[in-house]
C-alpha positions, -999 to 999 in steps of 0.1 A, spaced: -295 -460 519 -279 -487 499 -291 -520 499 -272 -549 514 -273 -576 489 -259 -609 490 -246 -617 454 -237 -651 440 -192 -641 434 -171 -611 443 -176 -600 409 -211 -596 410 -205 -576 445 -181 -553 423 -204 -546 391 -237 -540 417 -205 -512 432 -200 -496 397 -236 -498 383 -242 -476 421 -214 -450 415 -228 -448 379 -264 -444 391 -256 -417 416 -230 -395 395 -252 -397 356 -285 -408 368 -299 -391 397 -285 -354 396 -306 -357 358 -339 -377 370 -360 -346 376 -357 -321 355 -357 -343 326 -389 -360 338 -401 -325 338 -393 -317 304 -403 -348 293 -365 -353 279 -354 -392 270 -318 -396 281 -304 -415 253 -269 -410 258 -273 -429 294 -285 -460 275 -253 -454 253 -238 -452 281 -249 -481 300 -243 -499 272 -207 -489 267 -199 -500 302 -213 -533 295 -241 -533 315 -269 -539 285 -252 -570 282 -248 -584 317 -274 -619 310 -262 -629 281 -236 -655 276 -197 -648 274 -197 -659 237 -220 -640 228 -199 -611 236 -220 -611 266 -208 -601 305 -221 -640 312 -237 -630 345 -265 -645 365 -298 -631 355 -306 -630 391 -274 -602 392 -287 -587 362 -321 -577 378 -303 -562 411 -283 -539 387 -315 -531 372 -327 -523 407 -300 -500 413 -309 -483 383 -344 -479 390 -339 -468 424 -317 -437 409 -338 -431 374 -374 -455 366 -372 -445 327 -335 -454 323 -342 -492 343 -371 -493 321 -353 -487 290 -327 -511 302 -354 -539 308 -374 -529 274 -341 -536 254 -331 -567 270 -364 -579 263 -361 -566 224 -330 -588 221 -341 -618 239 -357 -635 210 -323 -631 184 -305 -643 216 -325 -674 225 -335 -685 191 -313 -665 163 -291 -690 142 -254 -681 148 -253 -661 119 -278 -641 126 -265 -637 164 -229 -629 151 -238 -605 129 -268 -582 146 -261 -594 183 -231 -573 197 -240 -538 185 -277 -544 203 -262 -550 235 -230 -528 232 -252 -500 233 -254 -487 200 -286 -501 193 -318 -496 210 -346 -521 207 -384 -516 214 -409 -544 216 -439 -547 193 -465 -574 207 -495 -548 217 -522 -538 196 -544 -515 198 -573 -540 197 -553 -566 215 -535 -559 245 -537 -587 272 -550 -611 247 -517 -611 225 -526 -637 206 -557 -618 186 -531 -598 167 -538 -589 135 -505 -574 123 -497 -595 87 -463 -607 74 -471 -617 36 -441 -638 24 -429 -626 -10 -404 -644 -25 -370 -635 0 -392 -612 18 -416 -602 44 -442 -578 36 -456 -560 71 -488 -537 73 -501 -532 107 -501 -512 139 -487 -517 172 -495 -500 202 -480 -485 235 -445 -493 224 -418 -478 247 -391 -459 227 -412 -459 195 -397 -435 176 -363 -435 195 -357 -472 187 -330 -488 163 -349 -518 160 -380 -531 162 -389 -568 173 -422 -575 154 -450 -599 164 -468 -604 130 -493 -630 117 -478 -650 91 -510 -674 85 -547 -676 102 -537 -701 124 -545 -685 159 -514 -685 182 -495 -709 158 -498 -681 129 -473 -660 147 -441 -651 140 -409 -627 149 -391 -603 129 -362 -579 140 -369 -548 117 -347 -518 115 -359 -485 122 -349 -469 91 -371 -494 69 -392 -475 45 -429 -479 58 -425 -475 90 -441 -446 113 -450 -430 143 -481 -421 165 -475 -390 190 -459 -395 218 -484 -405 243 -492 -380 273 -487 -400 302 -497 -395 337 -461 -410 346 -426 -419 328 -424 -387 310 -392 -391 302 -401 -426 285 -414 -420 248 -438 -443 243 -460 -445 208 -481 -462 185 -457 -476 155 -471 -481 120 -462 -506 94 -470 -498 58 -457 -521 32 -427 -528 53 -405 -546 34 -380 -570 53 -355 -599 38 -367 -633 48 -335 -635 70 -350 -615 92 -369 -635 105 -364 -648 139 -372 -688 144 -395 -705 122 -425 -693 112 -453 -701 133 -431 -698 166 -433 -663 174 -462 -664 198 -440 -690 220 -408 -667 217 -431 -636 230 -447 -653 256 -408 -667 266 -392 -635 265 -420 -619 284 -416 -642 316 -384 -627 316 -395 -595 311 -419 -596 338 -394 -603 361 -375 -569 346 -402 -550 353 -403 -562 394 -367 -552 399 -378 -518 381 -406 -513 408 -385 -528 436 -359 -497 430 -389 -476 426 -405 -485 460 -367 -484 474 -366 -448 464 -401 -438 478 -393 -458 510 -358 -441 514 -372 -403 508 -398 -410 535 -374 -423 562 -352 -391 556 -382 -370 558 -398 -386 589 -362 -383 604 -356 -351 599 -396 -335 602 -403 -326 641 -438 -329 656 -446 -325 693 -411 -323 702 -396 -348 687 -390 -367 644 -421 -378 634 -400 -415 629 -409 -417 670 -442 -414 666 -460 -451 666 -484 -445 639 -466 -434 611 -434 -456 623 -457 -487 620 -460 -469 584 -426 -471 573 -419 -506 589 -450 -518 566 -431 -504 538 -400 -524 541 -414 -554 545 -433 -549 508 -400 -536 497 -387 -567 509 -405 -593 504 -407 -579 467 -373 -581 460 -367 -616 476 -402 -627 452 -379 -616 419 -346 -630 430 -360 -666 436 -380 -663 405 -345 -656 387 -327 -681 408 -348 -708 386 -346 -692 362 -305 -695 363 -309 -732 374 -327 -738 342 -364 -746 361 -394 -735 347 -402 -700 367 -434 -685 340 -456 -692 379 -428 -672 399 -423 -643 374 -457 -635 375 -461 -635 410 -433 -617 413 -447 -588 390 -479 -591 411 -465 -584 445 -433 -561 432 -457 -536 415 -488 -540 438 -463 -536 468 -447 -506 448 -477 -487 443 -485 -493 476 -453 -480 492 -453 -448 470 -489 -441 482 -478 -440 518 -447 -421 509 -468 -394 496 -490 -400 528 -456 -393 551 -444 -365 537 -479 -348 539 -486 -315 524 -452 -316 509 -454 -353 494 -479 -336 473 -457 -309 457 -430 -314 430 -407 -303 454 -402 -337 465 -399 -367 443 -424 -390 463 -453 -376 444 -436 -385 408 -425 -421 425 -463 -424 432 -471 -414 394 -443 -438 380 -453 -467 400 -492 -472 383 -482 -479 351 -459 -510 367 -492 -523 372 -500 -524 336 -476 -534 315 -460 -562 306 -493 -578 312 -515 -565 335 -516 -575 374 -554 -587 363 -532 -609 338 -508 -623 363 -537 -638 383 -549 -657 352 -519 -676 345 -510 -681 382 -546 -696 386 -539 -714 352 -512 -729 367 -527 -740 398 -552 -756 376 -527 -779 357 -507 -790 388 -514 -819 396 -526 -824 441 
């Protein structure tokens, strides 16, 4: 059932309208099988992008839609609750551009900026490693200045559309300086050095390629470079806040579609005379799974609410990936649970809702991670 949102102008009601007729006529009639086959729907980002969607938080003169990001994520919702690997995608490349965004000198905004969120470029993200993972700032990725360029050797790991990307934002130690040695790079795909792991073979997101990415001699011009150098640690950990609270609306539209498939089924499936929805048990069930849905969804929007008011919201964004894909994972177990015998066949989607919905506990820093800077925080406040 669609959600009733309360949006900040009529416009945003509008676009949240589109992005659902969208969702429901290219996304959701494809979902399945290509999960199945493991097929990456490209042309949707396309044609996401096209529609203007990809472009929805960034400001108007920036060829941007100029909309809250708090409307952005409830698109992204939408999205998520039709299709997890296209709302992925969608939140993977907004996070790939926010660093030119944020901190690109006009010039270099002008000139790379509207293709990447017009849709005819796709961005992945390289911070991971494959020795450092949570603990970002241990990268050992190397950007060797020579003369107007940067020379890149190193390997980055679990990157979503590695291989499928048009760009690659790079994390890459430009000194020894711990976290201050850091810096960004926007690096185009077709850059000689560059290469590709396998695609990993994941127990969800099939239809998400996701790969290690190799960089051998990479050779970049210096004006590639995104902020000074030495910044790049900041910009990650910046963009990732954001990113994190991406990631909830993506497991909010999962759990919505696991909570919705288990209502239909628990409407329509008869025990003892009458829809198993009567019987107390497994109703207490599904009212246990809209509040999670809920309360996960309100979590992200306040966190993006500051966000748009221009607070500081790193605290919020991480508890709102906490409870969004705890409470996600959650609801799809009991989905599976309410459905039965069947929520444990492909014939349903439940039981690849329940797959998709781990791996939202890992990324974009793992729920273990979340707890560290939420308790970090607490630390610093002051009673």
């Amino acid at each position: 059932m669609p959600v009733t949102r309360i949006l900040p102008t009529p416009e945003a009601g509008e676009l949240v309208t589109l992005v659902r007729d969208i969702a429901d006529a290219e996304l959701l009639p494809r979902a399945s099988e290509a999960e199945a086959a493991g097929q990456y729907p490209r042309d949707l980002l396309q044609l996401i992008g096209r529609t203007g969607l990809l472009g929805l938080p960034y400001a108007d003169d920036l060829g941007g839609g100029g909309q809250p990001f708090e409307v952005y994520l409830q698109v992204v919702e939408e999205l998520a609750a039709r299709w997890a690997t296209v709302a992925l995608s969608v939140s993977v490349h907004t996070l790939s551009c926010w660093p030119l965004a944020a901190h690109g000198t006009d010039e270099q905004r002008k000139r790379w900026l509207p293709d990447m969120i017009g849709g005819e470029l796709l961005g992945a993200y390289c911070l991971s490693e494959p020795h450092a993972g949570s603990d970002a700032a241990a990268l050992t990725t190397k950007a060797v200045r020579a003369g107007d360029e940067y020379i890149l050797d190193g390997t980055k790991a679990w990157i979503t559309h590695g291989g499928q990307a048009d760009f690659y934002t790079v994390f890459a130690r430009t000194s020894p300086d711990g976290s201050r040695g850091i810096s960004c790079f926007l690096v185009p795909a077709d850059t000689a050095g560059i290469s590709f792991g396998a695609p990993e073979r994941k127990m969800g997101l099939t239809g998400s390629p996701t790969t290690l990415v190799h960089f051998d001699g990479v050779r970049i011009p210096a004006e590639r470079r995104i902020g000074d150098e030495g910044t790049g640690f900041g910009l990650a950990l910046q963009a990732l806040d954001a990113g994190r609270l991406g990631i909830a609306a993506v497991s909010t539209g999962l759990a919505q579609a696991a909570l919705d498939a288990a209502v239909a089924y628990a409407k329509s499936r008869e025990q003892f005379g009458q829809a198993i929805i009567a019987h107390q048990g497994l109703g207490f069930m599904l009212a246990d799974m809209v509040a999670a849905v809920e309360a996960a969804r309100a979590l992200y929007i306040t966190a993006a609410q500051r966000r748009d008011a221009g607070l500081p919201y790193r605290r919020e964004a991480s508890v709102a990936k906490l409870v969004a894909t705890d409470n996600a994972m959650n609801v799809t177990t009991d989905a599976v649970q309410v459905l039965g015998g069947a929520g444990y066949t492909r014939d349903y989607p439940v039981e690849r809702y329940f797959r998709e919905a781990k791996v939202m506990q890992i990324f974009e820093g793992t729920n273990q991670i979340q707890r560290l800077v939420i308790a970090r925080h607490l630390e610093r406040e002051t009673p």
